[in-house]
Structures are given as C-alpha cells and as structure tokens.
C-alpha positions in Angstrom: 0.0 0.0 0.0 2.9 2.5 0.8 4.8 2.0 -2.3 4.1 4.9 -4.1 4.7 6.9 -1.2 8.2 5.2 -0.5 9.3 5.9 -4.6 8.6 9.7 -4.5 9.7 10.3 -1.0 12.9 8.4 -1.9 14.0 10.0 -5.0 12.5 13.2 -4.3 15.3 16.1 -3.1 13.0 18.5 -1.9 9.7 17.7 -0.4 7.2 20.4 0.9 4.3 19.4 3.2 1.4 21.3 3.4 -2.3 20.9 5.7 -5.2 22.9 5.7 -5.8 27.0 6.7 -6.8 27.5 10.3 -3.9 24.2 11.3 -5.5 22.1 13.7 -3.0 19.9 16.3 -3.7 16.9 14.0 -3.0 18.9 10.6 0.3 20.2 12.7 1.2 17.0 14.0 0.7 15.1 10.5 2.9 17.7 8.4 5.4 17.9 11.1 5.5 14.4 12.1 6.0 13.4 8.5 8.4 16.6 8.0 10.5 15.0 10.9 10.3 11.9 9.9 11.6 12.2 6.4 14.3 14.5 8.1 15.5 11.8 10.3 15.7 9.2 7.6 16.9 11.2 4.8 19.4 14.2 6.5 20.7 15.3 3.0 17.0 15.7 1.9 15.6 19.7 1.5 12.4 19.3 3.4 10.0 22.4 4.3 6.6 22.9 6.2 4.5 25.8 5.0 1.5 27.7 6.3 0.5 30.9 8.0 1.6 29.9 11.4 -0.4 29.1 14.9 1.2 31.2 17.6 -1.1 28.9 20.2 0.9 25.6 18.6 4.6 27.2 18.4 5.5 24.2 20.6 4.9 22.1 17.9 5.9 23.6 14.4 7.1 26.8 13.2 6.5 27.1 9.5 9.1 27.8 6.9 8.6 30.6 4.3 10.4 29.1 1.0 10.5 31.2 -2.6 8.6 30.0 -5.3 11.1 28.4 -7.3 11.9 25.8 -5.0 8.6 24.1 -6.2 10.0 23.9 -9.1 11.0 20.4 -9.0 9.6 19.2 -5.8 7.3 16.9 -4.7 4.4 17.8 -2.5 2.7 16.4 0.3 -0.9 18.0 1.9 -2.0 15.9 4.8 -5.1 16.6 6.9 -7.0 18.1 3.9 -10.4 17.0 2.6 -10.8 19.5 -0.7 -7.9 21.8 -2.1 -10.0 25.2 -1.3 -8.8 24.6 2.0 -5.1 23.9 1.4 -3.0 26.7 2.9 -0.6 28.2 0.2 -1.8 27.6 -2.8 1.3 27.1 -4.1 1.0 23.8 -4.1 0.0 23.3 -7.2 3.4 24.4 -8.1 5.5 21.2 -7.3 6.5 18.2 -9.6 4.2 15.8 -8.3 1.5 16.5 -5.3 0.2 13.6 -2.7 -2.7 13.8 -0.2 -2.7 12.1 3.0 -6.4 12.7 4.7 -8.4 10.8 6.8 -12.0 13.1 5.9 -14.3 11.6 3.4 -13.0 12.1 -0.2 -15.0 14.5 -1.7 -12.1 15.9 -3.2 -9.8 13.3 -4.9 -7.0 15.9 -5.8 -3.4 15.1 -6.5 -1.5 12.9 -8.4 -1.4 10.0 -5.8 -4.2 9.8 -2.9 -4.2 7.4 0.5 -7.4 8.7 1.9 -8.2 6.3 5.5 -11.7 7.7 6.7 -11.7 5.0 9.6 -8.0 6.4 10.9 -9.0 8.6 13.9 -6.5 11.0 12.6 -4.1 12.0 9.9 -1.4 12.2 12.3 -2.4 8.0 13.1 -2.1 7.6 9.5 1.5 9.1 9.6 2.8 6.9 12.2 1.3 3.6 10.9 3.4 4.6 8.1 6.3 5.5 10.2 5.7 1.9 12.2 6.0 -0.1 8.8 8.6 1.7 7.8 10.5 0.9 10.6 9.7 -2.9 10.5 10.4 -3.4 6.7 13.7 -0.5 6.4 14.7 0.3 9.3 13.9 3.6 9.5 14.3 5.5 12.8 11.8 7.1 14.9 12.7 9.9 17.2 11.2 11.1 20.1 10.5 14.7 18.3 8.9 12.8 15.6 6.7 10.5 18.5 5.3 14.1 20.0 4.1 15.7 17.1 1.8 12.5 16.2 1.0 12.0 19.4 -0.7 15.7 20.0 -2.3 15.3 16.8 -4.0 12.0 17.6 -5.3 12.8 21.0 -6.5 16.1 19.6 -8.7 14.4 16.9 -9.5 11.3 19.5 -10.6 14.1 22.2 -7.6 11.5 24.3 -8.9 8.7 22.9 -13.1 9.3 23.7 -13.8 9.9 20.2 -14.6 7.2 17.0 -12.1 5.3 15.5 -10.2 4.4 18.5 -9.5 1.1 18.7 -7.4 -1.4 19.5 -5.2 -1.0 16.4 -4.5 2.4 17.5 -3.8 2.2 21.0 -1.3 -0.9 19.7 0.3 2.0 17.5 0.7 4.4 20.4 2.0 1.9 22.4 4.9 1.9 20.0 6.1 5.3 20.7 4.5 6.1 24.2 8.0 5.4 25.8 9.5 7.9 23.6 7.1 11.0 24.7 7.7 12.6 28.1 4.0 12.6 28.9 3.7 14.5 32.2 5.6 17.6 30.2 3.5 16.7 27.1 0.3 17.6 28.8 1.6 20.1 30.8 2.2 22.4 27.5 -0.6 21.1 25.5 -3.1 22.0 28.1 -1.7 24.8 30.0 -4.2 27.5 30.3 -3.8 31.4 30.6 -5.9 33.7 33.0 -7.4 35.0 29.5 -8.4 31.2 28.5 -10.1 30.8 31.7 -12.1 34.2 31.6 -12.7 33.6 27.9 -14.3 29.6 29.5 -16.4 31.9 31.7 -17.8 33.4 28.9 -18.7 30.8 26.6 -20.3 28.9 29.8 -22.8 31.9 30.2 -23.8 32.6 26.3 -24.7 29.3 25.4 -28.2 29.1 23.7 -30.0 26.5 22.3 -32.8 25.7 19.4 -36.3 24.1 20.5 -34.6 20.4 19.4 -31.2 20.4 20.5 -28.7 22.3 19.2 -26.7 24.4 21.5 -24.3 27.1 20.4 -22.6 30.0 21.0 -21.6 33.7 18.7 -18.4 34.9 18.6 -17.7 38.2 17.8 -14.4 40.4 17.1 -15.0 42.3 19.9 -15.2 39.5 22.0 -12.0 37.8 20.8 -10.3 41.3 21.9 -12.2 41.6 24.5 -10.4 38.4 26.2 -7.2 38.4 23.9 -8.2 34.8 22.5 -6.9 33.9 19.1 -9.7 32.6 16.5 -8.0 29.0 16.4 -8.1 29.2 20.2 -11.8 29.8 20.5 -12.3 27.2 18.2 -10.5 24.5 19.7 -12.6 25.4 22.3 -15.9 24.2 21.0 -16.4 21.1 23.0 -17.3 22.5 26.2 -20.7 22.1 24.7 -20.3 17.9 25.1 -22.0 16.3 27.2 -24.3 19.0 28.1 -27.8 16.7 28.8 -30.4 18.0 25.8 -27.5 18.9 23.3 -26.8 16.4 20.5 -25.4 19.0 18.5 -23.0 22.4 19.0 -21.4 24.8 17.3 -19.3 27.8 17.7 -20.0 30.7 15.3 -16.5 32.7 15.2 -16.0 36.3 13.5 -13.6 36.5 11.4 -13.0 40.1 10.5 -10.0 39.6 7.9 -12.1 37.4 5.5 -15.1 38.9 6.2 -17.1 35.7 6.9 -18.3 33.7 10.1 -16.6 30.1 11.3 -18.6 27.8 12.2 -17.2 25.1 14.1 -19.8 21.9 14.1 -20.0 18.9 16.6 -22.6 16.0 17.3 -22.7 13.4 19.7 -25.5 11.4 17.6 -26.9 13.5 14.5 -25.0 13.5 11.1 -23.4 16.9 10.8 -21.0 16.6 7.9 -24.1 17.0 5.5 -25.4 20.2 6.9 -21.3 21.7 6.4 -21.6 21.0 2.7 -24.8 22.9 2.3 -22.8 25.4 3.7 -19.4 25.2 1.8 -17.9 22.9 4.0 -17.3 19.3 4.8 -15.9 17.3 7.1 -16.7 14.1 9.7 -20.0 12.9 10.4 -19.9 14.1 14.1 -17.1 16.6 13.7 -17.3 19.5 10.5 -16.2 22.9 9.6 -18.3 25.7 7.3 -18.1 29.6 6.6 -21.0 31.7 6.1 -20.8 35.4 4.7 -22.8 36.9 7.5 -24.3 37.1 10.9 -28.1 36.8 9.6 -27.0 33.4 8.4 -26.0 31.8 11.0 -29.9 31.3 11.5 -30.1 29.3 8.0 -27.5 26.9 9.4 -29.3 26.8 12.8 -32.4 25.6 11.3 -30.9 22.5 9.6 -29.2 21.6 12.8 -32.0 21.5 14.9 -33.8 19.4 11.6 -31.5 16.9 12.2 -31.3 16.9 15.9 -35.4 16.7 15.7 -34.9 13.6 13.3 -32.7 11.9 15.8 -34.8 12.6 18.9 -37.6 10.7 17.2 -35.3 7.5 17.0 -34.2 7.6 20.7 
C-alpha cells in the first residue's frame, strides 16, 4: 500500500508538506511528524513545512517561508486536507508531483497519488502507521521529536482517545512510541491555560443558547476575541465544552472572522450526522465533527435551522 509513497519520497530532493488554513494539532502533528520523519531518515534531503503559522501551537511547528522556485522540482505532500479550497498556500500546485494524505471523506480526490483512510482517527495516526512499517520493513528510525508531534495530533482528533475510530489498532500503534514522549511535560504544555483562557471559559459557559430540538451554540464576535485576547483557532479549539451538556446532540461555535469577512462555524454531534449540513454550507468534514463559513451574521440562523432538523430527526429515533 505504501509504495508509491516510499518511490517519490525516496527519489525526491525536496519535499514540501502542506495541511489545511486555520492548522488544527492533527494537521500540525501530521505535516510535522512526516516533516520529521523524512528529516531523520533522509538528512541530506531539502524538506520544508509551510502555512501561515499558529502562535497557540509554536510548541509544535514553526513554519518555513520558502521562494517559489523551489517548487519547481519538488514533490508535495498535503495531509489533513479534505478539498484543495482549503489547502494553505496555494502554491501547491506548483511542485512536480502533489500527494494527499487525509483521513475526511473524499469528496475531493485531488493530487496525483491519494491514500485517503476515513476509519483512521486521525491524519497524524495515519503518519505513524506509516512511520511503524517503515521501521519494521527499512529500518527507519523514529525519534522522540517525531513521536510528539503525532502523538498531540491524535489525542487532539480522538478528544484523548473518547472519540470514534479508537481502537485497538491504535492504542497498539501508540504503544509503539508512548515510551518515547515525556507525557507528564507533554500535557503540561498542550493544556496549559492562561488567566485570558479561563475568563474567555467563563464566557462561553454563560452565552450558550440553544434551538427548540437540540442544538446548543454560542456567537463569537471580534470584539469579543479582543475583549479576552483569544486567538480565533483558540476559541475554536474550544468548541467542546458544549459535550455532554444533557439535551445537546449538537454544538457549534460561530466565530467572527474580521480579515475574510465571513463567520466560522465550528460543528459537533454526539449522535446526528453533521457533515451533510457543512456541505450545504461550503464545508465538509466528519460525520460528528465538521467545519463551514457563512458570509454573514443573519446566516447563522439558516444553518441553525438545519441543525435542529436533524437533531429533531434523531430525537424521534431515541
């Protein structure tokens, strides 16, 4: 199955790795763990990671900014992306030969070589079971820098292993590398909270509303984001303190985002099929976890209204 991937990677001299606009720890852990681990195997190799950087992930991955012409000849790798709108740089299209590593439904089947794995919990998962056989079959090494990046990736898109997909097979992959990460300092910067985080909690804990069947959520404004210094990503990341709420099978987060002149709207389930309602919406992703953009507050009520459809639909099967 890996074949195609071993070939380019091998003969390739530059390789540039790209994920998806507003990175996620799984689209940081996937580019970076493969970065890494192409860098550890192949030291004479030109590899780059590119992307408007996340100041909240800087303990993970600091992006390179590279010229154009070193596309030129090189081969490309976007992981963690379901459709190429969503690539960041757009340069991609730019290289020799471009790959797509994903784990989202393939709506999009762009590229010149595809391994799409919807049941993966993650794209970073997906990196290390390559990573794994390529250790077993070539001897490839696997460090304990590349072991952290797939690691926060994973139990970012497992929600620490509560989520779908996890299975035996993966906690036999973790187990691989768990001796590798230093898990008490892990945690301790991948959850470490500022007063502003806390305040921000406070916040979202008193503006929660919800529709007549189910569908809790909470607006996000500008102002607010200044209001408690909290980055976009951040306030999106923090969208599941609406789990688990008795009443809500579905939440979202509608975000402001001032520079693009649209709304984010960050969807979850616990039951109803979401991924639907993001298409209708421009955007896509799992059944119980998706992404969409509208152009304006007064339609946030539009995408409201087919959430609490669905929530109503799956109430009447409980």
């Amino acid at each position: 199955m890996f074949t195609p991937l071993i070939e380019k990677i091998t003969q390739a001299q530059t390789i540039i790795i790209h994920r998806h606009v507003n990175p996620d720890p799984d689209a940081y852990g996937s580019q970076g763990g493969l970065a890494q681990l192409i860098r550890d195997n192949f030291p004479l190799k030109r590899v780059y990671c590119v992307g408007e950087a996340e100041p909240t992930m800087a303990n993970l991955l600091t992006p390179d900014s590279i010229a154009d012409e070193i596309y030129r000849e090189a081969l490309v790798i976007i992981t963690d992306t379901a459709n190429r709108e969503r690539i960041d740089d757009q340069r991609y299209a730019q290289g020799q030969t471009v790959i797509k590593i994903d784990h989202h439904p393939n709506d999009d089947a762009y590229g010149d070589w595809l391994w799409v794995d919807t049941n993966a919990s993650s794209t970073s998962q997906m990196i290390l079971r390559f990573a794994l056989h390529m250790q077993e079959t070539q001897q490839w090494q696997i460090t304990k820098e590349f072991a952290k990046l797939v690691y926060a990736g994973i139990i970012a898109d497992t929600g620490r292993f509560m989520y779908s997909h996890v299975d035996k097979q993966l906690f036999n992959e973790v187990g691989e590398i768990i001796e590798l990460i230093d898990l008490q300092k892990f945690y301790q910067e991948a959850y470490s909270r500022t007063l502003a985080d806390v305040q921000f909690s406070g916040y979202i804990s008193q503006n929660i509303q919800t529709t007549p069947h189910g569908c809790g959520y909470v607006t996000i404004t500008d102002e607010t984001l200044k209001q408690f210094d909290v980055s976009r990503t951040k306030a999106s990341s923090m969208v599941n303190m609406l789990a688990n709420i008795e009443g809500i099978h579905t939440w979202v987060f509608f975000t402001e985002d001032i520079e693009n002149d649209n709304v984010r709207c960050s969807i979850r389930s616990r039951g109803p099929i979401i991924n639907g309602v993001a298409k209708q919406f421009g955007g896509g992703g799992h059944p119980l976890a998706s992404g969409a953009r509208v152009n304006s507050w007064q339609e946030i009520d539009a995408v409201l209204a087919e959430l609490d459809t669905i929530c109503q639909a799956y109430q009447e099967t409980l």
